[in-house]
N, CA, C and O of each residue as an XYZ file, in Angstrom:
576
protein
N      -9.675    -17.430     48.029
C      -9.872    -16.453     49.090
C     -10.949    -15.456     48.640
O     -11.326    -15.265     47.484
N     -11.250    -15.031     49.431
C     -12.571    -13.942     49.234
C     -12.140    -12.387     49.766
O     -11.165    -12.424     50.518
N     -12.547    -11.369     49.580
C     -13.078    -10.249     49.600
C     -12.799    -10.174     51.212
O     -11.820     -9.763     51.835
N     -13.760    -10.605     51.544
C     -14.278    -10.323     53.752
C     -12.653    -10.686     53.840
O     -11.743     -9.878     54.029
N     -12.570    -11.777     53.697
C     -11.450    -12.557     54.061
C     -10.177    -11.323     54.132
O      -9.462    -11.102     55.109
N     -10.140    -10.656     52.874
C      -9.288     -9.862     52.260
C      -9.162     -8.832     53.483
O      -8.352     -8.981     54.398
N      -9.978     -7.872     53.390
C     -10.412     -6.451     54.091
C     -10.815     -6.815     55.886
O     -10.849     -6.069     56.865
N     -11.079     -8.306     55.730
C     -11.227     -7.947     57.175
C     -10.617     -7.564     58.523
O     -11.179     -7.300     59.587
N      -9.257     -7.606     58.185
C      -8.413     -7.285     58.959
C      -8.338     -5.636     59.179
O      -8.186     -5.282     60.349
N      -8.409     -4.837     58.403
C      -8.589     -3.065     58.269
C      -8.877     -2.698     59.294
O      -9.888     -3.216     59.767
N      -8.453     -2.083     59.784
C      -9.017     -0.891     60.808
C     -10.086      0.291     60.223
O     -11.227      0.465     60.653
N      -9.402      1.096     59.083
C     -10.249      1.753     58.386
C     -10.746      1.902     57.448
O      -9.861      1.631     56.636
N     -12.011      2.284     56.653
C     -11.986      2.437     55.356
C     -12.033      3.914     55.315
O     -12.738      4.668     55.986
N     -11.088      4.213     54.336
C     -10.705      5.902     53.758
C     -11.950      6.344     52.734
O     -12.533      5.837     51.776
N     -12.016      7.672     53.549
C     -13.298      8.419     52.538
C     -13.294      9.373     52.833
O     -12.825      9.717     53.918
N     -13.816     10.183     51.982
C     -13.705     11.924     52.039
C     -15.055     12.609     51.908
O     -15.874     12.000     51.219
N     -15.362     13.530     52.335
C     -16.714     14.374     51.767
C     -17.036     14.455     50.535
O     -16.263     13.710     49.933
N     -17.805     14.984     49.758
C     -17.819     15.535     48.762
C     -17.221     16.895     48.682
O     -16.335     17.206     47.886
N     -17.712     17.608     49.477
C     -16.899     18.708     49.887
C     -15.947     19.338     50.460
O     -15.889     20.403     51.075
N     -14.895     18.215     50.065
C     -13.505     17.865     50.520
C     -12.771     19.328     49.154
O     -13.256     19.479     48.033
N     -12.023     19.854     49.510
C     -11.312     20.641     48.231
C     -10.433     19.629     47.907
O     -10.031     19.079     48.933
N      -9.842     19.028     46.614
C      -8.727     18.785     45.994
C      -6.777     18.565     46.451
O      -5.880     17.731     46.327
N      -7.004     19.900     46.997
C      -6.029     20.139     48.061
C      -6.012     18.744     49.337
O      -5.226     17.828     49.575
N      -7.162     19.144     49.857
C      -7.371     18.609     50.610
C      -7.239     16.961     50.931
O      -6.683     16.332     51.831
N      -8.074     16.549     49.674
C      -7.971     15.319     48.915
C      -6.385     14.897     48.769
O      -5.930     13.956     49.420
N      -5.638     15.619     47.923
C      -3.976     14.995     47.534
C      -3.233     14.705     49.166
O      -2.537     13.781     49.585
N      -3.877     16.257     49.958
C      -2.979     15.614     51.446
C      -3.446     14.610     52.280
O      -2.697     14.184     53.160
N      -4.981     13.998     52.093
C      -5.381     12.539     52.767
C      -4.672     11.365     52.136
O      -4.008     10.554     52.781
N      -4.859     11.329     50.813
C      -4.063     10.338     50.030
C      -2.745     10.330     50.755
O      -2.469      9.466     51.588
N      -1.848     11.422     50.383
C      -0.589     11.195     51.099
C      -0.317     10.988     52.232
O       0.585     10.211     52.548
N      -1.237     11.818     53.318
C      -0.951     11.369     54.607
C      -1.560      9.536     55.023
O      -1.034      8.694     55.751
N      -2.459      9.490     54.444
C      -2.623      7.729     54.860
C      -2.227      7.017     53.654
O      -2.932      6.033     53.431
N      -1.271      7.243     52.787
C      -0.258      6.720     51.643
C      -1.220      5.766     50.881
O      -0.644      4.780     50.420
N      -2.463      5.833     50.661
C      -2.863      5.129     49.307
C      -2.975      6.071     47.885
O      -2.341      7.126     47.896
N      -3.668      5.766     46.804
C      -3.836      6.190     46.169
C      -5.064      6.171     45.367
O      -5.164      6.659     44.241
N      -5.986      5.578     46.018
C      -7.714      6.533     45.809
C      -8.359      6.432     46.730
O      -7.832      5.816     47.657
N      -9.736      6.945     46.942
C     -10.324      7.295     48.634
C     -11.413      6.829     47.849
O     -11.281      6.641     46.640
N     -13.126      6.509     48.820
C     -14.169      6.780     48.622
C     -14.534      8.289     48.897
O     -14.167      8.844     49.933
N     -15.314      8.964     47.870
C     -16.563      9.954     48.264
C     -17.662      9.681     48.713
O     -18.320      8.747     48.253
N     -18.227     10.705     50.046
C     -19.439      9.951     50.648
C     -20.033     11.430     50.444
O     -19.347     12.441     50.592
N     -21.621     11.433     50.025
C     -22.377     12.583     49.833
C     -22.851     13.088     51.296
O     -22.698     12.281     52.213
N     -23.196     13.865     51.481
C     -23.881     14.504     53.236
C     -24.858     13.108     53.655
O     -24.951     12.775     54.837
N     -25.282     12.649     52.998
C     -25.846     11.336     53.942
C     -24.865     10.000     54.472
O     -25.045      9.015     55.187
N     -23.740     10.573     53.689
C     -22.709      8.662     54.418
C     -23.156      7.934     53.185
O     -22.665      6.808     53.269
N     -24.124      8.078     51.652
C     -23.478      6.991     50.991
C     -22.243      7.395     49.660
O     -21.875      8.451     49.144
N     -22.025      6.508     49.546
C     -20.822      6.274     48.390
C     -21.467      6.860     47.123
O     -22.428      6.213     46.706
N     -21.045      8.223     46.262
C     -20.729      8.541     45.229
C     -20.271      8.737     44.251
O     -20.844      9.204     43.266
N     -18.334      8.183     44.408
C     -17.700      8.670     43.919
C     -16.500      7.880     44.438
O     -16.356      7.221     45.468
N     -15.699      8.139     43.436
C     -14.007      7.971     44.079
C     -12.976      8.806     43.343
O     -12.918      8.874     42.115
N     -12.060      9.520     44.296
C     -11.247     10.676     43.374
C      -9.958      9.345     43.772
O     -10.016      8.440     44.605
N      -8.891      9.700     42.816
C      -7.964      8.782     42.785
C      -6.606     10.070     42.382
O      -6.768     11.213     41.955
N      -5.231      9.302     42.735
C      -3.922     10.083     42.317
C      -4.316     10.928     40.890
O      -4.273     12.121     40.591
N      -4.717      9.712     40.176
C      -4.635     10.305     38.876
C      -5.732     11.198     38.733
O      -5.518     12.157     37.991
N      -6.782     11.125     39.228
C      -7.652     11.868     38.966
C      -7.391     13.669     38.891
O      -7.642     14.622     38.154
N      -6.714     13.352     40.197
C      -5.676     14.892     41.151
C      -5.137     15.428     39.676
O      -5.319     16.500     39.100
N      -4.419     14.270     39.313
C      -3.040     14.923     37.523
C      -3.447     14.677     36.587
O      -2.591     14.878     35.726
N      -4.552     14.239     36.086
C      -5.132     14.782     34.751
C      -6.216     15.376     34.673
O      -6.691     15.678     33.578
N      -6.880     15.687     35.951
C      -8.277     16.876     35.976
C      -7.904     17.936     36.316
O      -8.533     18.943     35.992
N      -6.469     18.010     37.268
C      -6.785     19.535     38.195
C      -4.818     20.014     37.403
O      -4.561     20.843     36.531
N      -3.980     19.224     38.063
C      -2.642     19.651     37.681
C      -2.155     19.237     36.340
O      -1.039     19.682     36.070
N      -2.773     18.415     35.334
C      -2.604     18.617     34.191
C      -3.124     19.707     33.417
O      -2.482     20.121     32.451
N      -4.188     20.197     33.732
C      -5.190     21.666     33.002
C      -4.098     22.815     33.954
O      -3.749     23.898     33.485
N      -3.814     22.481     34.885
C      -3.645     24.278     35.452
C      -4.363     24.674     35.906
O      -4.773     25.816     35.695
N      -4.903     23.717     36.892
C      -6.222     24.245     38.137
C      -5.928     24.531     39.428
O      -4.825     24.172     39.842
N      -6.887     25.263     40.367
C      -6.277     25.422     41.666
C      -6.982     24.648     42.403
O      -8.204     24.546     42.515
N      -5.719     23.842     43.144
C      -7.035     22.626     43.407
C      -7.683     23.021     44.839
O      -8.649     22.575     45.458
N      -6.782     24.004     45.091
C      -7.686     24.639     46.675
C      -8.808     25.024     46.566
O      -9.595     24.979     47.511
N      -9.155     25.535     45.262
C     -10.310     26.420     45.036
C     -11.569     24.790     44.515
O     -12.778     25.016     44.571
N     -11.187     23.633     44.160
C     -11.905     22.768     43.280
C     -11.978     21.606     44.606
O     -11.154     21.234     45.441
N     -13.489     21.243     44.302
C     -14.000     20.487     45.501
C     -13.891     18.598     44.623
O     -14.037     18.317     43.433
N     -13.699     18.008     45.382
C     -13.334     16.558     44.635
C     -14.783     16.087     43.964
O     -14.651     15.318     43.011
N     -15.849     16.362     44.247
C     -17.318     16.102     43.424
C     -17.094     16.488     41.728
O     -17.602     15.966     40.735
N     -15.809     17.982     41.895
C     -15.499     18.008     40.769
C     -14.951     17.071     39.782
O     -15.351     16.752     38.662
N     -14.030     16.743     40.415
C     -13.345     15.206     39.251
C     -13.260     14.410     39.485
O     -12.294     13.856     38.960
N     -13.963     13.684     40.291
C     -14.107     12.691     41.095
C     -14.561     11.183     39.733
O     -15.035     11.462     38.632
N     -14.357     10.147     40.048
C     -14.681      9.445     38.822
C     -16.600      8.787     39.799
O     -16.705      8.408     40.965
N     -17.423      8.868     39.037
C     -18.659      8.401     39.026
C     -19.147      7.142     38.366
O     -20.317      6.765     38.424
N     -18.065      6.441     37.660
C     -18.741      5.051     37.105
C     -17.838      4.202     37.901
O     -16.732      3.776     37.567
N     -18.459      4.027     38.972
C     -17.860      2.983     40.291
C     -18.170      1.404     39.920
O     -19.297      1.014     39.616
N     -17.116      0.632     39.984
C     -17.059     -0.600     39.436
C     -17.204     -1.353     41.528
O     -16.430     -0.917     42.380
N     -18.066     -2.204     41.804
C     -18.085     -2.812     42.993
C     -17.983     -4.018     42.725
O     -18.026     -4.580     41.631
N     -17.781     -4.615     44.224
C     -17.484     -5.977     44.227
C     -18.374     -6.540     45.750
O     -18.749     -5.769     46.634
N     -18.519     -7.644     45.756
C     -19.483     -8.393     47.203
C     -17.955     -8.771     47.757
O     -16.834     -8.848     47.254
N     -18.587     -8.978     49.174
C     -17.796     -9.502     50.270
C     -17.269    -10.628     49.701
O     -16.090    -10.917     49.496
N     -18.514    -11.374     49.413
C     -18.092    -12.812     48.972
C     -16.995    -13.223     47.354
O     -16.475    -14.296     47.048
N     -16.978    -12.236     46.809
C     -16.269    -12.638     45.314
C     -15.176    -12.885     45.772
O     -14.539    -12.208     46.580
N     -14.875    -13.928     45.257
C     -13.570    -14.488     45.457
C     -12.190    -13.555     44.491
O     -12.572    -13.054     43.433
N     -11.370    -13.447     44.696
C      -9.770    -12.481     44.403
C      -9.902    -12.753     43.008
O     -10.112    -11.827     42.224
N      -9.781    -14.150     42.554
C      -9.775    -14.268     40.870
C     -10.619    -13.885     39.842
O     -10.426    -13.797     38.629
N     -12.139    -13.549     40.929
C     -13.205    -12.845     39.848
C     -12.673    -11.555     39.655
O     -12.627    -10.991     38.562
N     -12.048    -10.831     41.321
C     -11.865     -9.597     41.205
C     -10.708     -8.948     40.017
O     -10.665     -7.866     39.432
N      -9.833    -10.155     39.987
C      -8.450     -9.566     38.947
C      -9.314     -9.738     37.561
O      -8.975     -8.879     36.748
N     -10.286    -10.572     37.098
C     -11.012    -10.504     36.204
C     -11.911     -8.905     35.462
O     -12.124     -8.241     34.447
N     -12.177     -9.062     37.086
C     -13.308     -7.674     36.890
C     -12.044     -6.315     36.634
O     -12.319     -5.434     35.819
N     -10.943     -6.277     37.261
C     -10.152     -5.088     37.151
C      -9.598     -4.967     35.664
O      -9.662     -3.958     34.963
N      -8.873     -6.565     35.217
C      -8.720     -6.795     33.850
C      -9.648     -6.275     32.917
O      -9.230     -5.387     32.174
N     -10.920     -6.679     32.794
C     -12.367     -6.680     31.883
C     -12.437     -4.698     31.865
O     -12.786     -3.979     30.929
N     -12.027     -4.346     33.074
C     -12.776     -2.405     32.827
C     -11.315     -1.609     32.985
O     -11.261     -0.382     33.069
N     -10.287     -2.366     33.010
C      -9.421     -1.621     33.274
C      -8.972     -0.323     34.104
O      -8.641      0.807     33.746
N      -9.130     -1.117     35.720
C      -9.039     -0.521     36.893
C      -8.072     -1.073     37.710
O      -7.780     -2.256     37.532
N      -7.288     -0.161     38.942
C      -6.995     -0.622     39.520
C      -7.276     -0.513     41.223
O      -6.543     -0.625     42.205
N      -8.508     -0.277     41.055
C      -9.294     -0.465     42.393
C     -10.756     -0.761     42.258
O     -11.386     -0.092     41.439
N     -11.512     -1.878     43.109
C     -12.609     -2.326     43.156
C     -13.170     -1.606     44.576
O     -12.404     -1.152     45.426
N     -14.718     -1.582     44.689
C     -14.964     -0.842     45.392
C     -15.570     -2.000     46.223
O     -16.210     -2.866     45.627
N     -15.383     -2.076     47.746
C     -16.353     -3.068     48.092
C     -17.698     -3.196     48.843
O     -17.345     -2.827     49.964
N     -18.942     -3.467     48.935
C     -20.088     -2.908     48.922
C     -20.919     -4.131     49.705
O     -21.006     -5.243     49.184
N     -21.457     -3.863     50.858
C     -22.389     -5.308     51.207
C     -23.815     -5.654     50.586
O     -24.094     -5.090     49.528
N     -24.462     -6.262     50.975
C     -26.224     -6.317     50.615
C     -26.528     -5.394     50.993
O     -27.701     -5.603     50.684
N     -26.582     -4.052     51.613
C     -27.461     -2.472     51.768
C     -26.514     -1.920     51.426
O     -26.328     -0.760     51.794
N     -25.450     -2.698     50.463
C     -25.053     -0.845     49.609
C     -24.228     -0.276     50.749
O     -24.349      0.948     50.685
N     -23.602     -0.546     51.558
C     -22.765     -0.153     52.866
C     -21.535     -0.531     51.808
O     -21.469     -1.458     51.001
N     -20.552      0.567     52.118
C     -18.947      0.964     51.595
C     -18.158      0.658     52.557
O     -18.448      1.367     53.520
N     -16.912     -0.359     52.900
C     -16.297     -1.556     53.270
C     -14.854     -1.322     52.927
O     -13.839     -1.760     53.468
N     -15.029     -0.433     51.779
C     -13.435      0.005     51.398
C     -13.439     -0.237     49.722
O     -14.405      0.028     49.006
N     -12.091     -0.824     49.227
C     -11.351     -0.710     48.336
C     -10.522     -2.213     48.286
O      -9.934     -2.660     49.270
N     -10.574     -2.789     47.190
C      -9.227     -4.120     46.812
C      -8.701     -3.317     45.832
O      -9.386     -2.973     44.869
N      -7.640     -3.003     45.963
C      -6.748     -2.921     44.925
C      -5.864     -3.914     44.227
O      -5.915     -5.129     44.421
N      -5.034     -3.290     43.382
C      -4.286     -4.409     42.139
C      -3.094     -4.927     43.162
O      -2.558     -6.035     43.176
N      -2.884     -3.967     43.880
C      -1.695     -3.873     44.964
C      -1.737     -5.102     45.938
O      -0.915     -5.992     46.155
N      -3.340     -4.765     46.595
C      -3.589     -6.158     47.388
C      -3.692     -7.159     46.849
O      -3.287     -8.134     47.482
N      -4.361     -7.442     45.232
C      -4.253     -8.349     44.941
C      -3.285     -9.319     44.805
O      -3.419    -10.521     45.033
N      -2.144     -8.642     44.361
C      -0.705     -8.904     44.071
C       0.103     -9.578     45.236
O       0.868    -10.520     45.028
N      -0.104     -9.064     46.403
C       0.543     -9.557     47.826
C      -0.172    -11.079     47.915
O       0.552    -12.069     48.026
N      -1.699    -11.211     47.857
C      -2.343    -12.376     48.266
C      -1.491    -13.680     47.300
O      -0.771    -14.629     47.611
N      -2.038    -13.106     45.960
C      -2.039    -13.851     44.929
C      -0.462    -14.454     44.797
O      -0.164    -15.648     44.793
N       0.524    -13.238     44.684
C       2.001    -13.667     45.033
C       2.391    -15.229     45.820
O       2.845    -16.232     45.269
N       2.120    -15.081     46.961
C       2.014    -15.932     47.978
C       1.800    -17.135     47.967
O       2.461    -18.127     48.274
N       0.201    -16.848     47.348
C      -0.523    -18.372     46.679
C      -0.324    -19.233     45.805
O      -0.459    -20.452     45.909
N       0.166    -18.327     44.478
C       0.857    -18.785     43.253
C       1.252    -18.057     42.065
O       0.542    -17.338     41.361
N       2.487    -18.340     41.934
C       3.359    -17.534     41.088
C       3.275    -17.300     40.096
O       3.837    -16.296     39.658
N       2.425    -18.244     39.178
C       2.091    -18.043     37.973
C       0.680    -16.548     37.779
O       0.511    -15.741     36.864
N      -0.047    -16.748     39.060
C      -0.972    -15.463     38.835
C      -0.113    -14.446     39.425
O      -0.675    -13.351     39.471
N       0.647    -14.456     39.724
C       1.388    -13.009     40.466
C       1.890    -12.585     39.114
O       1.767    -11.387     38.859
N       2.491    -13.443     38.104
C       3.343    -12.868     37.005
C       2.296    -12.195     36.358
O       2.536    -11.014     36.103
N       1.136    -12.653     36.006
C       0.001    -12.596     34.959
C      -0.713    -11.031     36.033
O      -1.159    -10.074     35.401
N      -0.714    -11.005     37.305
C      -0.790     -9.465     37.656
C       0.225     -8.424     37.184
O       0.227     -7.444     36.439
N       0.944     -8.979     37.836
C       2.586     -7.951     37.481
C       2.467     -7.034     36.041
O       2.509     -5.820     35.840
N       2.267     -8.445     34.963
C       1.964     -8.040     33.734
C       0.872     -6.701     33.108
O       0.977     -5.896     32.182
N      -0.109     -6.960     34.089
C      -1.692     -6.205     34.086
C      -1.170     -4.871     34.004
O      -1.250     -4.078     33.066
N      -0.102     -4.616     36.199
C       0.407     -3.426     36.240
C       1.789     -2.488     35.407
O       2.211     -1.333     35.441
N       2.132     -3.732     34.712
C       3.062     -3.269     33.935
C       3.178     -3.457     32.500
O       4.148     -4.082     32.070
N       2.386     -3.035     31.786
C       2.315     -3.727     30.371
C       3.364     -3.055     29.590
O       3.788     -1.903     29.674
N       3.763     -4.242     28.641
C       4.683     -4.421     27.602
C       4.376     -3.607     26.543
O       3.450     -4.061     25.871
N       4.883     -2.426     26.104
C       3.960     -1.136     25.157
C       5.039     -1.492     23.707
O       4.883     -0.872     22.655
């Protein structure tokens, strides 16, 4: 299965300003229940992605106010992407290899499409075959 295949069903892809406050940021996450967004700069392209964690170890792990802190602030900037076309098993590769659990997805002009997560991966892959669902499971839950 592929990517398009994946996302094409979406209605939306989630994204925030840059000049979104923090605040602001934790109540989009929660109100549309994922757990990372795209950042888009004043022109509409992709900069950035602030994530849950980003929220609890930049702003509420230090003792920040996140009303006062705009998400450009901690936003993560080394964006890992993926094509329409990559098929799911490159993608659990690519999340494995940088240790992520969201891919960003991006067409031929650099147009932002959304997000695969470990989450989606897990539902597809489940389904398909059990032996890669365990070998995800594992990814999101490692044995310490």
């Amino acid at each position: 299965m592929k990517v398009s295949e994946l996302i094409g069903s979406r209605r939306e892809v989630f994204s925030i300003s840059e000049e979104t406050s923090v605040h602001q940021a934790a109540q989009y996450l929660r109100e549309r229940q994922v757990r990372s967004v795209g950042v888009l700069d004043s022109a509409g392209r992709l900069i950035g992605v602030v994530s849950q964690s980003d929220i609890s170890d930049k702003v509420a792990a230090e003792n920040k106010c996140p009303a006062w802190m705009k998400v450009s602030d901690v936003m993560s900037r080394n964006l890992i992407s993926v094509s329409l076309e990559m098929t799911l098993e490159d993608c659990l590769a690519l999340m494995d290899k940088h240790n992520v659990y969201h891919l960003l997805v991006m067409d031929g002009r650099n147009n932002f499409h959304g997000m695969v997560s470990v989450s989606d991966l897990l539902r597809v892959l489940a389904t398909d075959n059990k032996e890669r669902a365990d070998l995800l499971q594992a990814f999101i839950d490692p044995v310490r």
